[in-house]
C-alpha positions in Angstrom: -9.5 -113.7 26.4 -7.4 -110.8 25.5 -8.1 -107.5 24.4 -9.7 -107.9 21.2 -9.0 -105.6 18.3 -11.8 -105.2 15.5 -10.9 -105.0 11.8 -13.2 -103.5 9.1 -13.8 -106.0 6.1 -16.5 -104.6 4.6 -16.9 -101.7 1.5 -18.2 -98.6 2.7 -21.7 -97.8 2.4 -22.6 -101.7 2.9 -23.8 -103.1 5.6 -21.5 -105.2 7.6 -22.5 -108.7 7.9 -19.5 -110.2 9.4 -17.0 -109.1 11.6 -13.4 -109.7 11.9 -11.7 -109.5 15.8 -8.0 -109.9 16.2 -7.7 -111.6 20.0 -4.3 -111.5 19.6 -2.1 -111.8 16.7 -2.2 -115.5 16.2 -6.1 -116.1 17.5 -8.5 -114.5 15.7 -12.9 -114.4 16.0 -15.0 -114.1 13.1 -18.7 -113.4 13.7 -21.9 -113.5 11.4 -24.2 -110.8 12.6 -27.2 -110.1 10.0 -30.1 -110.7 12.5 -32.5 -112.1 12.5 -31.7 -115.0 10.4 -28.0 -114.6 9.4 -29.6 -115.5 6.0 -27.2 -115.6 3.3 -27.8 -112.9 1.2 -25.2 -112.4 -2.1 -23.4 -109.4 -0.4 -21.7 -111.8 1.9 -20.4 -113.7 -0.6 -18.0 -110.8 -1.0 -17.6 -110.1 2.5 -16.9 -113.8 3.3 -14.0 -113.4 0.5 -12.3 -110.8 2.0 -12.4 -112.6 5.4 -10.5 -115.6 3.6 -8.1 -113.1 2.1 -7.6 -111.7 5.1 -6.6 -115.1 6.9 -4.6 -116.2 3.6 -2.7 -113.3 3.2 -1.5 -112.7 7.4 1.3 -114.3 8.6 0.7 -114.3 12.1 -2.5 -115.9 12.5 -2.5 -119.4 13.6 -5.8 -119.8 14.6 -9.5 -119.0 14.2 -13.2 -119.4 15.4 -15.9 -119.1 13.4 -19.2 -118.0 15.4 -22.6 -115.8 15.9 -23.6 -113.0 17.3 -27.5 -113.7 15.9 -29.4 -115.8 18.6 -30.6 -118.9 17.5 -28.6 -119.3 14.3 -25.4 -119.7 13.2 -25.4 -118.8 9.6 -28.3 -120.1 7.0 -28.7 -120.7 3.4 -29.1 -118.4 0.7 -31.8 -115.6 0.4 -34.0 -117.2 -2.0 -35.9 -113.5 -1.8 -33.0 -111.9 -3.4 -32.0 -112.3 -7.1 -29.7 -114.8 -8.0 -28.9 -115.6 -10.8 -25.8 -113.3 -11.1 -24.4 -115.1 -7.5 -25.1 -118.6 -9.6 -23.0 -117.5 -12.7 -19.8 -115.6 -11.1 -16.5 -116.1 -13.0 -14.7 -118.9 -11.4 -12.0 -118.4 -8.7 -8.4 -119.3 -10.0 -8.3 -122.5 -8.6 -11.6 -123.1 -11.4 -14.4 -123.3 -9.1 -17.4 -121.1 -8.4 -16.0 -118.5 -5.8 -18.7 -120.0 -2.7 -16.7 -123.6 -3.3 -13.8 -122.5 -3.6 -13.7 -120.1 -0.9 -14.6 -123.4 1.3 -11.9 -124.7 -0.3 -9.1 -122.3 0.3 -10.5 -122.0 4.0 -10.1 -126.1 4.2 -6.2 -125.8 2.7 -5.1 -123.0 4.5 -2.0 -123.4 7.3 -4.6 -121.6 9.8 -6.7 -124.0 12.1 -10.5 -123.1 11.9 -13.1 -123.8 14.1 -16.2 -123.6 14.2 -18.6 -122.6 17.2 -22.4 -123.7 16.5 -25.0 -122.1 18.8 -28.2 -122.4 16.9 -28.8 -123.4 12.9 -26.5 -124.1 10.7 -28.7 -124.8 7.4 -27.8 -125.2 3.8 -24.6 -122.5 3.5 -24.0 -122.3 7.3 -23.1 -126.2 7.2 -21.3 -126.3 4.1 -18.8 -123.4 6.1 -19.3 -125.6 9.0 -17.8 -128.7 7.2 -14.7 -126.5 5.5 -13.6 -125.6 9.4 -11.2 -128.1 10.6 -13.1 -128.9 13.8 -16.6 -128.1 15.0 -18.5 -128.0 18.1 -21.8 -127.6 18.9 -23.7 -126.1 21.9 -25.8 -129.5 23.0 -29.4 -127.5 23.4 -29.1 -125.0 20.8 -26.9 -126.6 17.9 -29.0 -127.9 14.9 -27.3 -128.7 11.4 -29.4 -129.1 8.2 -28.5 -130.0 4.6 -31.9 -129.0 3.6 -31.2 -128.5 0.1 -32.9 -132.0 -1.6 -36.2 -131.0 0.5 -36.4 -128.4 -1.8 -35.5 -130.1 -4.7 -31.7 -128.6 -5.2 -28.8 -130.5 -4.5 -26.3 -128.8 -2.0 -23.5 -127.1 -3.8 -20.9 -126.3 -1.1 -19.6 -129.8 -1.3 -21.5 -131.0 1.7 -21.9 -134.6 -0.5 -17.7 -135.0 -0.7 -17.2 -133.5 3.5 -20.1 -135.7 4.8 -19.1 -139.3 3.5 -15.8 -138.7 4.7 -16.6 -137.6 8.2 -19.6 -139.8 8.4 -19.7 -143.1 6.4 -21.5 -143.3 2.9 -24.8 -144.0 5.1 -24.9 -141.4 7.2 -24.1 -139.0 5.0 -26.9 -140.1 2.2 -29.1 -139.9 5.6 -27.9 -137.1 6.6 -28.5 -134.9 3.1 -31.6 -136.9 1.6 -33.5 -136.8 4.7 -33.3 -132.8 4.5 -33.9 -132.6 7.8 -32.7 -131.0 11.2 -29.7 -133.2 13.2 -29.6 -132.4 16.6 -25.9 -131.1 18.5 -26.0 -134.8 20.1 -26.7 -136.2 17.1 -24.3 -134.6 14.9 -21.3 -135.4 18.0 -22.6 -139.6 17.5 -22.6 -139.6 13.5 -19.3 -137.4 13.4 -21.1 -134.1 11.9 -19.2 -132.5 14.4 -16.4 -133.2 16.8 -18.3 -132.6 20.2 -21.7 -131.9 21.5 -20.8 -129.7 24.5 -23.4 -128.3 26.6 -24.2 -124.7 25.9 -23.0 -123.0 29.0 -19.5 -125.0 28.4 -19.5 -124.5 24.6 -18.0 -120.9 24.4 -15.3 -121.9 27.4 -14.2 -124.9 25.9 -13.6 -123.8 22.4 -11.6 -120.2 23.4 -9.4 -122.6 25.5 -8.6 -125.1 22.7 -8.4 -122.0 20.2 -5.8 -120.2 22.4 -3.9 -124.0 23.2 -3.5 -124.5 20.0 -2.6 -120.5 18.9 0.2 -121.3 21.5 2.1 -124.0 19.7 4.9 -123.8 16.5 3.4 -122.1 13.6 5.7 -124.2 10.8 4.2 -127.2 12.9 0.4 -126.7 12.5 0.8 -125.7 9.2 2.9 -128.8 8.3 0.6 -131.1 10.5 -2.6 -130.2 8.6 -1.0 -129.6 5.7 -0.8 -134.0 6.1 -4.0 -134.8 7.6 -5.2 -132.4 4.4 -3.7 -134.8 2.1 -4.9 -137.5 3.9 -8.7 -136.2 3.9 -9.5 -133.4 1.7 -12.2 -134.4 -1.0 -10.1 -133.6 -4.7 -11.5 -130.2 -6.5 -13.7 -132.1 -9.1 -15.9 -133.3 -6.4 -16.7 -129.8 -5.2 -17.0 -128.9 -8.8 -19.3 -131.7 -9.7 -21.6 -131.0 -6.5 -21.6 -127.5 -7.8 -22.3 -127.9 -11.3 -25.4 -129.8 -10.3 -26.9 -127.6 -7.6 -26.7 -125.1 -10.6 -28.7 -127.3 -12.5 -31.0 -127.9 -10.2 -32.1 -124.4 -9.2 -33.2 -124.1 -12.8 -35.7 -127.0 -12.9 -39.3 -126.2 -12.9 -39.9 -128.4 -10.1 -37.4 -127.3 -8.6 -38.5 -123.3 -9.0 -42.3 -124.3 -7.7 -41.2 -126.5 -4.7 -39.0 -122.8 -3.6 -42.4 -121.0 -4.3 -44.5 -122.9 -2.1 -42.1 -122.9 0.8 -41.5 -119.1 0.5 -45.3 -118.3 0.3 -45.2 -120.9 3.9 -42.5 -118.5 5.4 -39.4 -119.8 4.1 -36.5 -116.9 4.2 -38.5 -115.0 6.9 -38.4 -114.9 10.8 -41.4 -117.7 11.7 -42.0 -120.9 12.0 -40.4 -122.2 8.6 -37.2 -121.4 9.6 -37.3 -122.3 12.7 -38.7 -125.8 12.3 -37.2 -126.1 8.7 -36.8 -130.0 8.6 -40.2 -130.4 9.6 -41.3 -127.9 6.6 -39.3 -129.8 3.9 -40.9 -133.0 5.2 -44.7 -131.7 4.2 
């Protein structure tokens, strides 16, 4: 790699969850580092914005990988700890959408080519981000993805339900997110979840080869290229809005609000067991 070059993306006085590295002007790294879960608490919604902004708005940047510095996760869902019902009720972005959605969307239309590089869990948020890269690859003994969400009676609002199908087969994907439980790196490579299982000592090698490959070619040509396949493949806005709309509605179900309870007083949102066995903890 070349030298890298660290950009600050974060207000001052608030701890930095992500991090923004410039490997060279067209190939850029950004990392999730809020150990020891890289929970998703509603700060980062913010910081993830100004990471998107920051990709939209350069015009050099052709290319860029999405990965962890937090061992054993990748990025996880929200911080049911915290309080959320102002991160539930945002304004919408301009594009209409709740800004988490529509942040996934812009990252999913953009000319630049994301990746995303799995090394541990990618539950709930983390796979929704995972599924708005354009490719994804997964360490084969440390990768696992989870649409957890149904387990604990919510239904996943990043548009995981409009990504999987496509990727997947209607199926899979309905097995994939009602199941609620943990998929494996190999796994996720056979049903399509991601585009290769690699093992893990390979998995860091392999992806800053293809990054810097592709960060190599035509600019106007990437951008034009996915620009097709995105018309080919991207689910239409009122699917990410309707997926949305009803996680919303969920959360606010009593049954809903008791399942949460009885997982948090189990562990859920802390360092432990729950988190780390999350499938199984949904399941019972």
């Amino acid at each position: 790699m070349t030298t890298q070059t660290e950009t600050e993306t974060h207000t001052p006085g608030v701890a930095k969850r992500i991090s923004l590295k410039r490997y060279s002007p067209h190939y850029w790294r950004v990392t999730f580092n809020h150990p020891p879960l890289n929970i998703f608490e509603p700060e980062m919604l913010r910081q993830v914005n100004e990471i998107i902004a920051a990709i939209e708005t350069d015009d050099q940047v052709k290319v860029v990988v999405f990965d962890s510095a937090v061992e054993g996760f990748f990025l996880i869902h929200l911080d049911f700890l915290a309080n959320l019902d102002d991160l539930a009720h945002l304004p919408p972005g301009p594009a209409g959408l709740h800004p988490w959605p529509e942040m996934l969307v812009r990252l999913s239309r953009s000319p630049v080519v994301s990746l995303a590089l799995i090394r541990g869990r990618a539950t709930g948020m983390g796979s929704e981000l995972a599924l708005a890269c354009d490719m994804r690859f997964a360490s084969r003994e440390k990768a696992i993805l989870s649409q957890f969400e149904v387990g604990a009676g919510l239904v996943p609002g990043g548009g995981p339900m409009a990504r999987l199908s496509r990727l997947m087969g209607r199926g899979r994907a309905l097995e994939v997110i009602l199941s609620a439980d943990d998929v494996s790196g190999d796994l996720a490579e056979r049903y399509g979840y991601v585009n290769r299982s690699l093992p893990d000592a390979d998995l860091d090698g392999f992806v800053d080869a293809l990054a810097t490959r592709i960060a190599s070619f035509d600019q106007q040509t990437i951008a034009d290229t996915k620009r097709l396949v995105n018309a080919a493949n991207l689910p239409p806005d009122i699917e990410i809005e309707s997926g949305w709309n009803a996680c919303v509605a969920s959360m606010a179900r009593p049954a809903t609000q008791q399942r949460i309870k009885t997982l948090i007083e189990r562990g859920f949102c802390k360092p432990g067991d729950a988190e780390n066995r999350l499938g199984d903890f949904v399941g019972h």
